[in-house]
N, C-alpha and C positions, 0 to 999 in steps of 0.2 A: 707425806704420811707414812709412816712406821707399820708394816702391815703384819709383821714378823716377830716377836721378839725371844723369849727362850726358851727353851726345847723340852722334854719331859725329860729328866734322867733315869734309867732304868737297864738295869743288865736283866742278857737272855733267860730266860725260864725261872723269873724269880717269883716269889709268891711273898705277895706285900700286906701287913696287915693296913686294913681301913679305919679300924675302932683303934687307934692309938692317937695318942695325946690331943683326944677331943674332937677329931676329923670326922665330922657325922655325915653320914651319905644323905646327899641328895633325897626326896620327898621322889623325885622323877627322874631317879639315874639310869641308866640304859643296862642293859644285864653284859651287854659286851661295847666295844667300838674299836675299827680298824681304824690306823691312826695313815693320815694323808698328807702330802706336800704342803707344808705352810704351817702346818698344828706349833701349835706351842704349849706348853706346860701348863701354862696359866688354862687355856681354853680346856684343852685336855681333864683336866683334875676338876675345872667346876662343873664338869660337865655330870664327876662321881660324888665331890663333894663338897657340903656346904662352905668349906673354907679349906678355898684351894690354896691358898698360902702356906699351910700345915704341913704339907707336899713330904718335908725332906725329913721331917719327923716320922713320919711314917716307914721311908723306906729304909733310913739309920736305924729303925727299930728291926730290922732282920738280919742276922747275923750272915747269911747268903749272899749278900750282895758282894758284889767283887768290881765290876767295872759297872755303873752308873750312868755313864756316859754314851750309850750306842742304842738308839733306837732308829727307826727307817719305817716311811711310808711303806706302808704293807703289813706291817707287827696289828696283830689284835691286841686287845685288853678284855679279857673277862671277868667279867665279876663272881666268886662263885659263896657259899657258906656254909663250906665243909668248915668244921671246928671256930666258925665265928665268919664276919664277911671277910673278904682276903680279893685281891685284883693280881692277877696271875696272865704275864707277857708272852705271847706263845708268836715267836717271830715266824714275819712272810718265806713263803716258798720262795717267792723271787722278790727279793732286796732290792727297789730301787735306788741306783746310784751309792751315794757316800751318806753317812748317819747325817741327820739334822743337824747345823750348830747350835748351841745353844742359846748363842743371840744372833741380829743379823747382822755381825759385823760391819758386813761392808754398807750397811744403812746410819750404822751407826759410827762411823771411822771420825768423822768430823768431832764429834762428840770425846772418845774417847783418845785420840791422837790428837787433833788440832785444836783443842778449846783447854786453856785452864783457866784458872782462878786463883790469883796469886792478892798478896799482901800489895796495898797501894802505896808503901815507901821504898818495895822492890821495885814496883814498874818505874813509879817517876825516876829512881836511880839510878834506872839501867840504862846500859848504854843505847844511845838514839843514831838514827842516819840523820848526819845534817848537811850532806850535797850529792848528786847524781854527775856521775861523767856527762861532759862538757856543757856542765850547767843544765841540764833538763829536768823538766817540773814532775816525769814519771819515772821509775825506772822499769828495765823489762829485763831480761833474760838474757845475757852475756855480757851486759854492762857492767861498768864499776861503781860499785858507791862506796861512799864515802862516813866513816862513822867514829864519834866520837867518844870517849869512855872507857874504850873496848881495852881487857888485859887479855894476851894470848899471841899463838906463837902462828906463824905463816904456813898453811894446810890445815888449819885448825877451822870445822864447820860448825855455823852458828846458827839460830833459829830466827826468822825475821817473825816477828810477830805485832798486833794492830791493837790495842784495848777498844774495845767495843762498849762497856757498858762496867757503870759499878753498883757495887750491891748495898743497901743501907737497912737496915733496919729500925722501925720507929718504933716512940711508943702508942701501941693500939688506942688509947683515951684521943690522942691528939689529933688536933684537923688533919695533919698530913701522915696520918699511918699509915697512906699508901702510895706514897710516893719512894716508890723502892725500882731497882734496874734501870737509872737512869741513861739514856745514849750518851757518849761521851765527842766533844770536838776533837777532831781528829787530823786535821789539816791544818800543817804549821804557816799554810801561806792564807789561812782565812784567820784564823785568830793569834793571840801574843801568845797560848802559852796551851800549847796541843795536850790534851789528856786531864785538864783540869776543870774540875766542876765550874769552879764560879767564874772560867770563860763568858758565862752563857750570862751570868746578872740577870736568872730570873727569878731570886728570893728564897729556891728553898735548896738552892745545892748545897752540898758540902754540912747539912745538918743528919741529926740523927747517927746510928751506929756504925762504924765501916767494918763490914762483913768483905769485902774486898774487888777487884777489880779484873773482870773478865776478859782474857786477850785470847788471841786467834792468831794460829800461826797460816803465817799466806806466802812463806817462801825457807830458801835457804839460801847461806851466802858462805865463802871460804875465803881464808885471812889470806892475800896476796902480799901485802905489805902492813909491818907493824908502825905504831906512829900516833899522834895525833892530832887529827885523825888520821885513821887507821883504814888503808883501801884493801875493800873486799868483791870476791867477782861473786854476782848474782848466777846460781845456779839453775834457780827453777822460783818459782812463783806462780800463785794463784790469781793474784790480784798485782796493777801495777804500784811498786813502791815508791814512797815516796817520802819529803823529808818531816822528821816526826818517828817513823817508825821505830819500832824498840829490837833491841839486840837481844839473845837470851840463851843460853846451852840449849843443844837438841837434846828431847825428851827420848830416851833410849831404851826407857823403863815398859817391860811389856805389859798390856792391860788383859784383864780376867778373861778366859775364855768361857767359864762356865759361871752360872749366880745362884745363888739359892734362895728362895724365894724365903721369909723371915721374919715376924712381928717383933718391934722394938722391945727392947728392958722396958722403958719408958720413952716421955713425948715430953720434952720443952712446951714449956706454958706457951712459949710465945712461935710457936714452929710453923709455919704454912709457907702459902703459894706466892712468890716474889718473883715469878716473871716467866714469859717464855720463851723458848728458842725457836721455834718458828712459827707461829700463832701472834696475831695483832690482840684483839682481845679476849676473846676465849681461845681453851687448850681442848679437847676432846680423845677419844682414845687413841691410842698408838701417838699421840704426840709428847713431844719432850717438855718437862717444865722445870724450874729452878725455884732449889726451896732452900729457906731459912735454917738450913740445921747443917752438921756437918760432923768430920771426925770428932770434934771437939767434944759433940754434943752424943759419943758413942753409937753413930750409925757409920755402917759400912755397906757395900756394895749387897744388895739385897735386901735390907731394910726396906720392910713393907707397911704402909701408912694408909687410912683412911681419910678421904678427903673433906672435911666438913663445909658446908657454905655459913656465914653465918646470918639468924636468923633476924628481920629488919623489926625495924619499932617502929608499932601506928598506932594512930588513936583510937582509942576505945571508943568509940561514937555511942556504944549503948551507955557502958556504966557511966558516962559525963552524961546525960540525962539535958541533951542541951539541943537548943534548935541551931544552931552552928556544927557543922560537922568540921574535922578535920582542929577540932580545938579541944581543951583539955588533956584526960586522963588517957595515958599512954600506955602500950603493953608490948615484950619484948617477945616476937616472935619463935618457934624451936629452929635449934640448927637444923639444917637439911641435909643429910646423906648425898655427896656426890657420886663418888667412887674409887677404886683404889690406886696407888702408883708406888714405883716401886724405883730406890734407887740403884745405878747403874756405874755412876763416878762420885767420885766422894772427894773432897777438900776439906781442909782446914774450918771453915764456918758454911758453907756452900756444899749444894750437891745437885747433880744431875739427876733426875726423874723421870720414867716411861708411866707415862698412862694405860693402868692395865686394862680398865674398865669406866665406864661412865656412866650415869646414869642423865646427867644434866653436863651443861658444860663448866670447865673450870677455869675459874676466873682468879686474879690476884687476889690474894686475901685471904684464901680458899683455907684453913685450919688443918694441920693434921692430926691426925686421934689414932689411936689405937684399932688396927683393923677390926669394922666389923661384919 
């Protein structure tokens, strides 16, 4: 569970309008609040105002601001209404420690370093390990293995990574609109042909849209010998390797330190909740979820969503006027207001998601709308 997520941004002694770009205060906002270990932005702002997402509009709207980035358990917030309302940071006597980050990285490291979501004619291409020093079914930590595909020069370190799951998108009418995040076979010694849906021959793989195929890096490996196969010495791993695994450049590329919280141009008709990262069936706050949308679809890191559930169809028992219930005239229920999430990584058609708030829990399927 996610207990942390991003931070308020705000430089010393700045005085921030509240009535800008629709940000209405709170019915029951507090006149001041001392900000303490653990706040985040999100908790922080709704606590002033109706939509705490509007956050960064507000404080872009004062030409004062200089550094954004340093707040510390101990800082007040006042609210005051000289010349209109305005929240005015008047920092602690005594600073504890180092300013907040603005996410909690190291909760989140997995997430942002070890998980992508790549195109599914990259993964099956890429190169794979197809033997372990002196024939062993695991590998571990200063062994050699053995890998096939690989172009590159001797010292040259690679990323060993494991596809976990791929992403599909249906059409909503259809019986299987929800068959999306499927697991993927991963053991080249239990099945013919590791990382392929219709390993499995249970009728609905390999159907509907491919939005792509999620791997997880679980080691690193350096080119000892070119060839092929090509012997590489296992430097470190999470998990033991084994044959199947995929080959892939280390991701070198650094990820956002700060986010700004954000409401889309717009929301793809067909946008929601397609899985989650560490939740069986339902997601609830501070958890991570994986949604249908992506660079493609102009969301970027921040991109803020509301979650819709949507709403069921029953029979109308009154207006069928009938002594069998549960027969006849039907009515479709209203969506339901979940709550909000916000994303954090972004891909190609995919994207990683925090649950900022919940009201109910969220389930696949889950619709997103434009915050409200």
């Amino acid at each position: 569970m996610i207990r942390k997520t991003i931070v308020l941004l705000a430089s010393m002694l700045v005085t921030v309008a509240v009535y800008a770009a629709g940000a209405q205060l709170r019915a029951n906002h507090p006149d001041s609040y001392t900000v303490r270990r653990g706040d985040t932005l999100w908790g922080i702002s709704a606590k002033f105002l109706a939509k705490p997402w509007l956050w960064p509009e507000i404080w872009q709207a004062n030409p004062q601001v200089r550094n954004p980035h340093l707040i510390y358990p101990g800082d007040v917030l006042n609210l005051s209404f000289i010349n209109g309302p305005s929240l005015r940071l008047e920092p602690g006597v005594h600073r504890e420690g180092e300013a907040i980050p603005a996410i909690p990285l190291d909760q989140l490291k997995m997430f942002l370093k070890d998980m992508r979501v790549m195109d599914s004619n990259s993964v099956s291409s890429a190169p794979y390990v197809v033997g372990l020093e002196e024939n062993r079914l695991r590998g571990a930590v200063g062994q050699n293995i053995y890998v096939r595909g690989l172009q590159g020069e001797p010292g040259q370190r690679w990323a060993i990574v494991r596809p976990s799951h791929v992403f599909r998108g249906f059409d909503e009418n259809k019986a299987d609109a929800d068959l999306v995040a499927h697991d993927l076979d991963s053991n080249a010694a239990m099945v013919n042909a590791p990382w392929r849906e219709d390993s499995r021959n249970d009728g609905h793989y390999g159907k509907g849209d491919d939005l792509g195929v999620e791997v997880s890096v679980i080691g690193t490996a350096e080119t000892l010998r070119t060839g092929d196969p090509s012997t590489l010495l296992l430097l470190d791993s999470t998990k033991e390797i084994r044959s199947g695994d995929r080959i892939m450049p280390v991701d070198d590329k650094p990820y956002d330190a700060f986010y700004y919280p954000h409401p889309p141009k717009s929301v793809p008709a067909d946008a929601k909740v397609i899985g989650f990262a560490d939740a069986l069936d339902a997601a609830g706050s501070r958890q991570v979820v994986l949604l249908s949308v992506g660079s493609r679809d102009g969301v970027d890191n921040g991109t803020t969503f509301s979650i819709s559930e949507p709403g069921e169809t029953i029979h109308d028992d009154v207006a069928s006027n009938s002594w069998n219930r549960g027969v006849g005239k039907t009515v479709k229920l209203p969506d339901e207001y979940v709550g909000h999430v916000m994303v954090f990584r972004t891909f190609d058609r995919v994207s990683y998601g925090l649950v900022m708030d919940s009201l109910r829990p969220v389930h696949v399927g889950g619709r997103l709308i434009l915050p409200e």
